[in-house]
C-alpha positions, 0 to 999 in steps of 0.5 A, a space after each residue: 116344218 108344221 102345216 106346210 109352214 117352215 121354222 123360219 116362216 113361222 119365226 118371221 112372223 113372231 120378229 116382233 115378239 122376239 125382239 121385244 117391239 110389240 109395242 113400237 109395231 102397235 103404235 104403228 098398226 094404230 098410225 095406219 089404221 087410222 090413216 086408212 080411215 081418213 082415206 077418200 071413199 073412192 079408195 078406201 076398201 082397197 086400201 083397207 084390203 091392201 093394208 089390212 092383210 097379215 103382215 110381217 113388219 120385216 122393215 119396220 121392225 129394223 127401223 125400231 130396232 135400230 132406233 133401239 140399238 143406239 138410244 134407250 128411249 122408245 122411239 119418238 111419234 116422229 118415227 112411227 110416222 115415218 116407219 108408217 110411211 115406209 111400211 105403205 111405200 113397201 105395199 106399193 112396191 107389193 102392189 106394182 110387183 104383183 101386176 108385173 108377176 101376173 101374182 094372183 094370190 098375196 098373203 093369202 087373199 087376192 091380189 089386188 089387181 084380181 081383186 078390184 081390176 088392174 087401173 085401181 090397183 095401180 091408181 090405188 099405188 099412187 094414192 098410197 105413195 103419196 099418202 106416205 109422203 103426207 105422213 112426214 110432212 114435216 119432217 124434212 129429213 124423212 121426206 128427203 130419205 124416202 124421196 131418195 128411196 124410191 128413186 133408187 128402186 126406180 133405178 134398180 128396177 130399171 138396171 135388173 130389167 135391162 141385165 136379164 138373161 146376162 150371166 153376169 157375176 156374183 158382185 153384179 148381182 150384189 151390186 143389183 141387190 143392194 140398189 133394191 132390197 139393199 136400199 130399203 134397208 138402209 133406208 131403215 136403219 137411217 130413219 131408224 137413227 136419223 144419221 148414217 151410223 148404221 147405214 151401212 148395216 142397213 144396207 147389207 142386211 137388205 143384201 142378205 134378205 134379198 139372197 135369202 129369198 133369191 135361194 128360198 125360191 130355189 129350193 121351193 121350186 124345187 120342192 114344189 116339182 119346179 114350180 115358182 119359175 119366174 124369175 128363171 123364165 125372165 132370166 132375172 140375176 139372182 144370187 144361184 144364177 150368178 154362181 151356175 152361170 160360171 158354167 158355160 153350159 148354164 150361161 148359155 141355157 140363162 142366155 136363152 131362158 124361156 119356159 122351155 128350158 126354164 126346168 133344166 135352168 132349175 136344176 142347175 141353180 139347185 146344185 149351186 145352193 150350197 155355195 149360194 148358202 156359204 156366201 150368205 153365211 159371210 154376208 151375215 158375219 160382215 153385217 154382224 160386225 157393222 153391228 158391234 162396231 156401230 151400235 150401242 145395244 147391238 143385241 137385236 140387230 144380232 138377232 135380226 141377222 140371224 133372222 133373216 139368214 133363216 129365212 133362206 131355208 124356208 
């Protein structure tokens, strides 16, 4: 780790030089950029701020890579339009997130709600989804995807909201995994192909990445003295809590989670963490065989994995 930044921060950063799709992302950033500009007066600098910040185009990236794994022509404007109106669906779910974690503080700069007030940036969400949905317009396949996609993040929402402070499983934390961030990629990979050959990919890489985050956050906390206790506090399903709760001390104390007993909740979390790693490790290997069953040229969607599995030991 250098200045504070780990390995694997830094190489989701340089995914898109790593995977060779410089180009593809460009062409995307030009899409949006331009997009931004033709935005109403009204709104146009929060969005400018919104969409400007440093990015990671982890979603993106997985629509060209798997547009790329299965064809070897470069990806048709049709796709970059609705890779775009994936890439601003995403900063809306960051907008809505940011208000409901009373977030301060996205990639580096305020959040937008502290920024510009909380009516702005919610109305500022609005204009943006439908903005994403203008992007496809004519494009009936892409508009039914990502009509789809935000009914079932909606739901996810909703489903996560309704089990905290359950000590539910792990196949339950899957299950609620793979309604949200499971979604989106499959989403991904079905833009990325127009057809359902990688869908399942998809959807288990965003599996994946959701654990990966759910064990980062641990082990951050825990390195920060037990700070980022969010989800701890809320009593949210994460992948160390469906395995700590198999205790029924813990379960008892995730049943009752509050900030009071939110640092002995952390504890519990950071001694499953190897348990937590080892079933990351055969969500990969079940992604990595999706891969070589599914795709033409499946040497990116293997590094994509390999990706996103470092991304648990931020």
């Amino acid at each position: 780790m250098a200045n504070g930044i780990s390995t694997a921060e830094t190489s989701a950063w340089e995914l898109p030089e790593t995977l060779e799709l410089v180009s593809d992302i460009e062409r995307l950033k030009v899409l949006i950029r331009k997009w931004s500009d033709q935005c109403d007066r009204e709104v146009r600098d929060i969005v400018r701020r919104q969409m400007s910040a440093r990015a990671k185009y982890f979603r993106p990236v997985t629509i060209f890579a798997c547009h790329r794994s299965v064809s070897e022509e470069d990806p048709p404007c049709r796709l970059i339009s609705s890779a775009s109106a994936l890439e601003l669906i995403h900063n809306v779910t960051l907008i809505i997130d940011d208000i409901l974690d009373h977030s301060r503080f996205r990639r580096g700069n305020l959040s937008l709600h502290c920024r510009f007030g909380f009516l702005p940036a919610l109305m500022t969400a609005g204009y943006i989804n439908s903005s994403a949905f203008k992007l496809v317009t004519t494009d009936t396949y892409s508009v039914n995807l990502l009509a789809e996609l935000m009914q079932r993040l909606g739901v996810a929402e909703c489903l996560q909201w309704r089990l905290r402070r359950k000590p539910l499983g792990v196949e339950d934390w899957r299950q609620i995994a793979g309604e949200d961030t499971g979604v989106m990629f499959e989403t991904c990979a079905r833009l990325g192909t127009r057809d359902d050959r990688l869908r399942k990919f998809g959807y288990l890489l965003g599996i994946l990445y959701h654990g990966c985050d759910d064990v980062a956050d641990v082990r951050g906390a825990s390195a920060l003295g037990g700070g980022k206790k969010e989800d701890v506090v809320n009593g949210i399903l994460t992948l160390p809590a469906a395995i700590a709760t198999r205790d029924l001390k813990t379960a008892l104390l995730f049943r009752n989670a509050s900030p009071a007993n939110a640092t002995e909740i952390m504890e519990q979390l950071t001694l499953v963490l190897p348990e937590a790693e080892t079933y990351l490790d055969k969500l990969a290997a079940e992604a990595e065989r999706e891969a070589l069953a599914n795709a033409n040229h499946p040497e990116r969607l293997i590094a994509l994995i390999h990706h996103t599995r470092a991304l648990s030991r931020k």
